[in-house]
C-alpha positions as CSV (number, residue, x, y, z in Angstrom):
1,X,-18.7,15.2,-4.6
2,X,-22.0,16.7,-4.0
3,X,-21.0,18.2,-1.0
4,X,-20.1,21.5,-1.8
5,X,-17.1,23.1,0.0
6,X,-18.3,26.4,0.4
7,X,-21.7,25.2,1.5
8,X,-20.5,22.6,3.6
9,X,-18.1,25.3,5.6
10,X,-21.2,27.7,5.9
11,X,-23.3,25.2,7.4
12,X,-20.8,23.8,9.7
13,X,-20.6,27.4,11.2
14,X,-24.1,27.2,11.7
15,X,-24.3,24.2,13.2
16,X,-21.9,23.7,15.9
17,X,-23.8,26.5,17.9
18,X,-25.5,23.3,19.5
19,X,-24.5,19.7,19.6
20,X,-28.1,19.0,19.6
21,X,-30.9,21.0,17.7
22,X,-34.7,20.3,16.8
23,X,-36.9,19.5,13.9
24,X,-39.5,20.5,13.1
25,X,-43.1,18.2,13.1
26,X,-45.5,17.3,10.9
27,X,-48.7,15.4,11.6
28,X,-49.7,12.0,10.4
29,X,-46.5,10.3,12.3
30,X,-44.5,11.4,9.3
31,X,-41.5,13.6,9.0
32,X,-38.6,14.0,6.2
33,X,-35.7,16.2,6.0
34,X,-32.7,16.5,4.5
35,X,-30.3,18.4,5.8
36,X,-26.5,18.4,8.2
37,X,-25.6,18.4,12.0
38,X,-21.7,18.7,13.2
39,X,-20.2,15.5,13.4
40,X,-20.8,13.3,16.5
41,X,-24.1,15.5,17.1
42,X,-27.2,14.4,18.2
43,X,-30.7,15.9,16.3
44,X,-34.3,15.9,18.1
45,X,-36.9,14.8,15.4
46,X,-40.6,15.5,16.9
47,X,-43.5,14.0,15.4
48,X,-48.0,13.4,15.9
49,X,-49.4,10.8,15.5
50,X,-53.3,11.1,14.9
51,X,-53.9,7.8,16.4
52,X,-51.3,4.8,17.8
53,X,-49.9,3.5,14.4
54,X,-46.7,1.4,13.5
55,X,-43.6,3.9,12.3
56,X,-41.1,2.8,9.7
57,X,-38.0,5.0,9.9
58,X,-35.1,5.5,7.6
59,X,-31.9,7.3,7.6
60,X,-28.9,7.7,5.5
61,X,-25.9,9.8,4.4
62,X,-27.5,12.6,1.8
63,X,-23.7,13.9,0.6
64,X,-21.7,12.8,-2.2
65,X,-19.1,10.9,-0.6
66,X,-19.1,7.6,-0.5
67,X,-18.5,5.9,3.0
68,X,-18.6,9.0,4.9
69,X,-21.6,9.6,7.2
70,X,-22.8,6.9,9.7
71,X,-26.3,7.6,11.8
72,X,-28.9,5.5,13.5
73,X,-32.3,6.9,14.8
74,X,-33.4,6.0,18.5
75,X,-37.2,5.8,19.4
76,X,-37.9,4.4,22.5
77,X,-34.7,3.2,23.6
78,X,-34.5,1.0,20.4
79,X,-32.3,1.9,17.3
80,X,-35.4,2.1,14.7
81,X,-32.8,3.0,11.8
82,X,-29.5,3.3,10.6
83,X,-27.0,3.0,7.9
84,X,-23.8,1.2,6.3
85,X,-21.6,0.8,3.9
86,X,-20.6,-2.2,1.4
87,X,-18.5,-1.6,-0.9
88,X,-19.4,1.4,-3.0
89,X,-22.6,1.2,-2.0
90,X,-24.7,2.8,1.1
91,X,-27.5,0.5,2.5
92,X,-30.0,1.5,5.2
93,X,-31.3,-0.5,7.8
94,X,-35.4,0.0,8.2
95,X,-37.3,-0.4,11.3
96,X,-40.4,0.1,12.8
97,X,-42.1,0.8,16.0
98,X,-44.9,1.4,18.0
99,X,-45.9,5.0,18.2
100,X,-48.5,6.3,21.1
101,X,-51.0,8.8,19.6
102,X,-50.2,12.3,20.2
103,X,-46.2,14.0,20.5
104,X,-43.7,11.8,19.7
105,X,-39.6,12.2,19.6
106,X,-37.0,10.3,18.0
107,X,-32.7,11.2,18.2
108,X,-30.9,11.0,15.0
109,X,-27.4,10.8,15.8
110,X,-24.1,10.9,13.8
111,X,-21.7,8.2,14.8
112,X,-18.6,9.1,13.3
113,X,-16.2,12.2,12.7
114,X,-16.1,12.8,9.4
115,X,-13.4,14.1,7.3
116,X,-15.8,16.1,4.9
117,X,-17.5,17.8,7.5
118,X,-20.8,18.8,8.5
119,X,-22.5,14.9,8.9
120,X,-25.2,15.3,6.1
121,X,-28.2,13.1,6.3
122,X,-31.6,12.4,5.5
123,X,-34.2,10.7,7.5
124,X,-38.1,9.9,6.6
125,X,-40.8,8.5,9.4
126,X,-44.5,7.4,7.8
127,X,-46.2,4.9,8.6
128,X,-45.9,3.9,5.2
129,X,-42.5,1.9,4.7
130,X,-42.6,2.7,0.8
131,X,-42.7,6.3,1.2
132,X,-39.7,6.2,3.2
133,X,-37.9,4.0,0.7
134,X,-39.1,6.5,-2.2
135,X,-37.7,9.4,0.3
136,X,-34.4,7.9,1.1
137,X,-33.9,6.5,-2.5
138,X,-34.3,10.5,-4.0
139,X,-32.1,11.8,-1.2
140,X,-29.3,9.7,-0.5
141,X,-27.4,10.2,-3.8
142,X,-25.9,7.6,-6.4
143,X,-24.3,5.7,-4.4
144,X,-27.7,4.4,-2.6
145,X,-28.2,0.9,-2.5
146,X,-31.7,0.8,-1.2
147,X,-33.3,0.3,2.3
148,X,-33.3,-3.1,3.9
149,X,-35.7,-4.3,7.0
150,X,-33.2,-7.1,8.1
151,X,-35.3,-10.5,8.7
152,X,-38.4,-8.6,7.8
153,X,-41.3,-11.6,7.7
154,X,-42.2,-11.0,11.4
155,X,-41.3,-9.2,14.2
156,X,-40.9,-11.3,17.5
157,X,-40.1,-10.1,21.0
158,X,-36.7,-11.3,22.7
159,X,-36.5,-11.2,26.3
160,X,-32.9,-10.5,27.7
161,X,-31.9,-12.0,31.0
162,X,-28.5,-11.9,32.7
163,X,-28.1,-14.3,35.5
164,X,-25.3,-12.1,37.1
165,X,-24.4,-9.1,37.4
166,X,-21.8,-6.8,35.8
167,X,-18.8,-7.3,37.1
168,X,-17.5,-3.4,36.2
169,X,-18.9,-0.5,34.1
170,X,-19.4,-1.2,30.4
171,X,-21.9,-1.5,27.8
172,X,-24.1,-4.0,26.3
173,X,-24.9,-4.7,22.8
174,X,-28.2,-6.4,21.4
175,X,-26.8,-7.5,17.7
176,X,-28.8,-9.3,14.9
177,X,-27.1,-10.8,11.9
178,X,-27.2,-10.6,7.9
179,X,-26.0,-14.5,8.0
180,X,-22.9,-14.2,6.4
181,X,-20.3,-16.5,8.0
182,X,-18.6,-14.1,10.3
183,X,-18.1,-13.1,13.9
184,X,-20.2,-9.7,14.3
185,X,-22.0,-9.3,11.3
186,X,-25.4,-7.2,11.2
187,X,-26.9,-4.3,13.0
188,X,-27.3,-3.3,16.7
189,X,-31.1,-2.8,17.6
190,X,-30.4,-2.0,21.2
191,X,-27.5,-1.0,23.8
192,X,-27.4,-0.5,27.6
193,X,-25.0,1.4,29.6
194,X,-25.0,-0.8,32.8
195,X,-23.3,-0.3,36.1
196,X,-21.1,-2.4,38.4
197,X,-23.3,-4.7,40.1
198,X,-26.2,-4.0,37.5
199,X,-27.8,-6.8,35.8
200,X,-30.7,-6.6,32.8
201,X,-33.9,-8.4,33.9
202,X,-36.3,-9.1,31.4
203,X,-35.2,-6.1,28.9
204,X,-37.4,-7.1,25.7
205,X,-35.9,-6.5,22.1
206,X,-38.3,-6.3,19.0
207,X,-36.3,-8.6,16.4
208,X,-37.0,-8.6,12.9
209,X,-36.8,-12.1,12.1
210,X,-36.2,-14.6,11.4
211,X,-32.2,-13.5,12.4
212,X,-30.0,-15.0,14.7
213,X,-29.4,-13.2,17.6
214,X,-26.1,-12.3,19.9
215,X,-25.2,-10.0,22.5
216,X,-21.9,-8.4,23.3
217,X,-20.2,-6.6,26.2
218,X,-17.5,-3.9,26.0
219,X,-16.3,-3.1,30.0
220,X,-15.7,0.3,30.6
221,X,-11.4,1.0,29.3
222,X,-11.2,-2.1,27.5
223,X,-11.3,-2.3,23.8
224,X,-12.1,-5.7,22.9
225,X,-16.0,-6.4,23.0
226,X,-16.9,-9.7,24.8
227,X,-20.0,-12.1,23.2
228,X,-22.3,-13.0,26.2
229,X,-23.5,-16.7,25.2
230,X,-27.0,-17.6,25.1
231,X,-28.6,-21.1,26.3
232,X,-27.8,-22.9,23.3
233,X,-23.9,-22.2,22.8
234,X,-21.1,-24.6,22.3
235,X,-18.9,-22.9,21.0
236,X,-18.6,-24.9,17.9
237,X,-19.8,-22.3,15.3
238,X,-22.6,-23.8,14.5
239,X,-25.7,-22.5,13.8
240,X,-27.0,-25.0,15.7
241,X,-25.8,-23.0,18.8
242,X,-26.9,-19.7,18.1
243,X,-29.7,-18.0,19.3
244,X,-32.3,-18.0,16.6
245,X,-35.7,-16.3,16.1
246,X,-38.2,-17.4,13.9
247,X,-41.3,-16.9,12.7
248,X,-43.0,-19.5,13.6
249,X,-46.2,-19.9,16.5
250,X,-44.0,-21.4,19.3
251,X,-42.9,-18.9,22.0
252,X,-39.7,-17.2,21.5
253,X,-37.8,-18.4,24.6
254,X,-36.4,-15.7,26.4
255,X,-31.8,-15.1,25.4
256,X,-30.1,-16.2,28.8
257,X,-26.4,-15.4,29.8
258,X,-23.8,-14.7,32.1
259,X,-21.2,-12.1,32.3
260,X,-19.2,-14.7,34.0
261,X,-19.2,-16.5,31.0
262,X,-17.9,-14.2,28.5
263,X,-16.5,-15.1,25.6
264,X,-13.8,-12.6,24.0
265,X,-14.5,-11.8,20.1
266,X,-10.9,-13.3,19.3
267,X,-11.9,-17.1,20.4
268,X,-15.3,-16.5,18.7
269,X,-15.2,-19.7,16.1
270,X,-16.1,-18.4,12.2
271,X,-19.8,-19.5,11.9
272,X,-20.4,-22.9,9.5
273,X,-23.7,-24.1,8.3
């Protein structure tokens, strides 16, 4: 392990004095760190930009072991970062975003209790997406598997529509796929907490792509998460009826659906070519 218990106990004393704590800034829209939060806490990462620039950010699990600390970064409502596990191996998910010239803030948070407490991570911002590889790959131990910037030949905008509204309290879930045949595969790039009655008009996503595209909903006391169909399901797993965004000049056509429509995970077909 390269989590040390003695040094792992001494900063967890330290750090559940707050849930959430700052970093500190540098300029150039970069920052890096390596370093632990108590599990389940959130971390405030300021950083300047000299001018408006495009942010890569990065973020994975900097202790020794294996499948044991989950975090994603948020920068303007959008999960810019995050990683996973496959395997022996830890991945991370690399993003970017637009970032206005001047103070900036992003939230790193730790998304699961773990049993080798404190969450130890490390995160790197630049506006170069190599020197947050090179960061991450010197940080995150032997078990790191590199970064990947899922679809990564473009990034188009998807505009979310529901033509209803929520029927209780809940969350929705903005997912992109890796393409393997299964239900729910890929990472989250952006939730909402919506409201009885609520409805999302016109939310836009940045999607690496090209990825296919689907959106979930988990009502407030239920378990079971719920895909919200786009325009082009039949339900035949296909992937003739997913949602799909490409790189190509056409418009990207805005993801339609209905809470009325639902569809829970457990009728979900496998996907087929």
């Amino acid at each position: 392990m390269k989590k040390v218990l003695v040094l792992s106990i001494l900063l967890l004393v330290v750090g559940v004095l707050a849930a959430t704590v700052s970093a500190s800034p540098t300029a150039d829209c970069e920052a890096f760190q390596t370093s632990s939060i108590p599990a389940l806490s959130s971390l405030e990462i300021p950083f300047t930009c000299q001018q408006e620039a495009t942010v890569y950010f990065g973020v994975c699990d900097s202790g020794g072991v294996p499948n044991d600390d989950e975090f994603n970064i948020i920068f303007s409502s959008n999960i810019v970062a995050s990683n996973w596990y496959s395997g022996d191996q830890e991945y991370a998910y690399m993003g970017s975003s637009q970032a206005a010239a001047g103070d900036n803030s992003a939230i790193l948070n730790s998304l699961n209790s773990t049993p080798f407490p404190p969450a130890t991570y490390s995160y790197a911002f630049s506006t170069d997406p190599s020197a947050v590889s090179a960061y991450l790959q010197g940080a995150c131990g032997a078990d790191f598997g590199g970064t990947a910037n899922i679809g990564g030949q473009c990034v188009r905008n998807v505009p979310l529509f529901t033509t209803d509204t929520a029927p209780t309290n809940g969350k929705v879930s903005f997912n992109v796929q890796f393409g393997e045949m299964s239900r729910r595969e890929g990472r989250t790039l952006k939730t909402w907490d919506i409201k009885a009655g609520e409805r999302i008009n016109n939310s836009t996503v940045p999607v690496p792509a090209p990825q296919y595209v689907r959106v979930w909903w988990q009502p407030e006391g239920d378990s079971e998460w719920y895909l919200l169909t786009s325009q082009y399901w039949q339900g035949d797993g296909t992937t003739a009826s997913e949602y799909g965004v490409d790189c190509s000049l056409d418009g990207v056509p805005s993801y339609h659906t209905s809470f009325a429509n639902a569809v829970p995970e457990a009728e979900v077909p496998l996907l087929t070519q």
